[in-house]
C-alpha positions as CSV (number, residue, x, y, z in Angstrom):
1,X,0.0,0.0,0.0
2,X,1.0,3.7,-0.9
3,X,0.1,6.8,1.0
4,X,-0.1,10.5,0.0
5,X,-0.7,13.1,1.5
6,X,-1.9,16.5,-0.2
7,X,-2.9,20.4,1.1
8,X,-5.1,22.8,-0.3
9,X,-7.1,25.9,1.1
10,X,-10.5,27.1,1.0
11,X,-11.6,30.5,0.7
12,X,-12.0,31.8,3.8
13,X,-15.8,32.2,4.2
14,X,-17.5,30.5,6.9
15,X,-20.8,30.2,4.6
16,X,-18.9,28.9,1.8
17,X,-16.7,26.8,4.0
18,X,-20.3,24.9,5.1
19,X,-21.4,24.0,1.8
20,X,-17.9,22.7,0.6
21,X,-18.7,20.3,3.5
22,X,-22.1,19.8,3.0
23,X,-21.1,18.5,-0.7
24,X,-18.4,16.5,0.9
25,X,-21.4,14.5,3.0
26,X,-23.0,13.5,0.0
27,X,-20.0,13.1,-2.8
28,X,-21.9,12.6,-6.5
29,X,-21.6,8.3,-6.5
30,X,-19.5,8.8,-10.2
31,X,-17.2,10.8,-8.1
32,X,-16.7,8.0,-6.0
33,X,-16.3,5.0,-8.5
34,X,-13.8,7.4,-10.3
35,X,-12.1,6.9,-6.6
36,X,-12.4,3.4,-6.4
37,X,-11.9,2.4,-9.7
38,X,-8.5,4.3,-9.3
39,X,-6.6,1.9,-6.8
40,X,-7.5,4.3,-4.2
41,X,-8.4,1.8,-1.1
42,X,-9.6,4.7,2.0
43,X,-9.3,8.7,1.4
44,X,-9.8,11.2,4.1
45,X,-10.3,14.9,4.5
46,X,-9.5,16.6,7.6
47,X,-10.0,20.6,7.9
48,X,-8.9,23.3,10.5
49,X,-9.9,27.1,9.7
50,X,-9.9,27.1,5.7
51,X,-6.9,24.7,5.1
52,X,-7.5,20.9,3.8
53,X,-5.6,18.2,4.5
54,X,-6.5,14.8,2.6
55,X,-4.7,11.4,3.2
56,X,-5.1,8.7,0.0
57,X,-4.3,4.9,0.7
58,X,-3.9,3.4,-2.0
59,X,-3.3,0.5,-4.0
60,X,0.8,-0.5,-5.2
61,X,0.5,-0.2,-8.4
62,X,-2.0,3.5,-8.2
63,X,-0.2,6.1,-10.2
64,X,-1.2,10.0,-10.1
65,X,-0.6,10.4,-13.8
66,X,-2.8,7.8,-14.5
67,X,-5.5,9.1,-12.0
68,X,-4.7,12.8,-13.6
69,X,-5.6,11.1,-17.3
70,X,-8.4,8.9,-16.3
71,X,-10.5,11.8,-14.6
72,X,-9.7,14.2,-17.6
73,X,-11.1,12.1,-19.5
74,X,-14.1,12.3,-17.1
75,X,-16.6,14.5,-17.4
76,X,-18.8,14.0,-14.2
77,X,-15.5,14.2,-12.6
78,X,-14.3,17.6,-14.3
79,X,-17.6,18.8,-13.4
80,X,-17.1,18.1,-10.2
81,X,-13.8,19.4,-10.1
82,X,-14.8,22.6,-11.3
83,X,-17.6,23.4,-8.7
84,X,-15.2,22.3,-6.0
85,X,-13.0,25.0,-7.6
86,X,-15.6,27.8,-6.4
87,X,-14.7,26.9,-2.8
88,X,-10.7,26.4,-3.0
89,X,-8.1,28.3,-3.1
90,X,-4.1,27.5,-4.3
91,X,-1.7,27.1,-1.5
92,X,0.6,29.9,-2.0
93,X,3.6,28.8,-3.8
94,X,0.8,26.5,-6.2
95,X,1.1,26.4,-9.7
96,X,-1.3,27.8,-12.2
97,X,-4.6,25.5,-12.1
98,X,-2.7,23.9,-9.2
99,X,-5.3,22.6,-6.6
100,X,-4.0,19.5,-4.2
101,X,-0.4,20.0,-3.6
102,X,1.5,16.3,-2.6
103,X,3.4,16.8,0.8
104,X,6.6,16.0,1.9
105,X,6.7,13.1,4.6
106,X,9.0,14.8,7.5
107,X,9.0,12.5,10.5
108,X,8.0,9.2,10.8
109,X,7.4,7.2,14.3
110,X,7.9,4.2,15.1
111,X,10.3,3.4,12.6
C-alpha cells in the first residue's frame, strides 16, 4: 500500500466553507467509482480554519498520472472538479490550475 498526503485551502468564508462540506457529506456516487476504480483503497479529508488536509491509501500499483488522465477524460468528474474549484483556493507557492499539492513526509514514528 502507498500513501499521499496532499494540502489545499479554502476560501476563507465560513458560509462557503459549510457548503464545501455539505457536498463533501453526500460526494456525487460517479465521483466515488472514479475513486475506487483508481486503486485508491480509504481517502480522508480533515480541515482546520480554511486549510484541507486529505490522506489517500492506495493500491501499489496506483499512479497519479494515470488518476490525472483517467478523470480528464471524465466528465462528471471535471464537473465536479470545477464546482469544488468555487470553494478552493491555491496554496501559495501552487502552480497555475494547481489545486491539491502532494506533501513532503518529515517524520516518521515508530520506525
Amino acid at each position: 500500500m502507498k500513501r499521499y498526503c496532499f494540502a489545499l485551502d479554502l476560501k476563507n468564508n465560513p458560509t462557503t466553507i459549510a457548503e464545501y462540506e455539505a457536498y463533501h457529506r453526500a460526494v456525487w456516487p460517479e465521483v466515488l467509482d472514479s475513486i475506487q476504480q483508481s486503486g485508491i483503497q480509504k481517502m480522508e479529508i480533515y480541515r482546520i480554519e480554511n486549510r484541507l488536509f486529505m490522506i489517500m491509501d492506495t493500491a501499489d500499483d496506483f499512479s497519479l498520472v494515470q488518476k490525472a488522465k483517467n478523470d480528464a477524460a471524465n466528465s462528471i468528474v471535471q464537473a465536479w472538479e470545477e464546482l469544488m474549484w468555487k470553494y478552493q483556493q491555491a496554496l501559495p507557492g501552487a502552480k497555475p490550475g494547481e489545486k491539491w499539492m502532494l506533501m513532503n513526509k518529515i517524520f516518521n514514528w515508530p520506525i
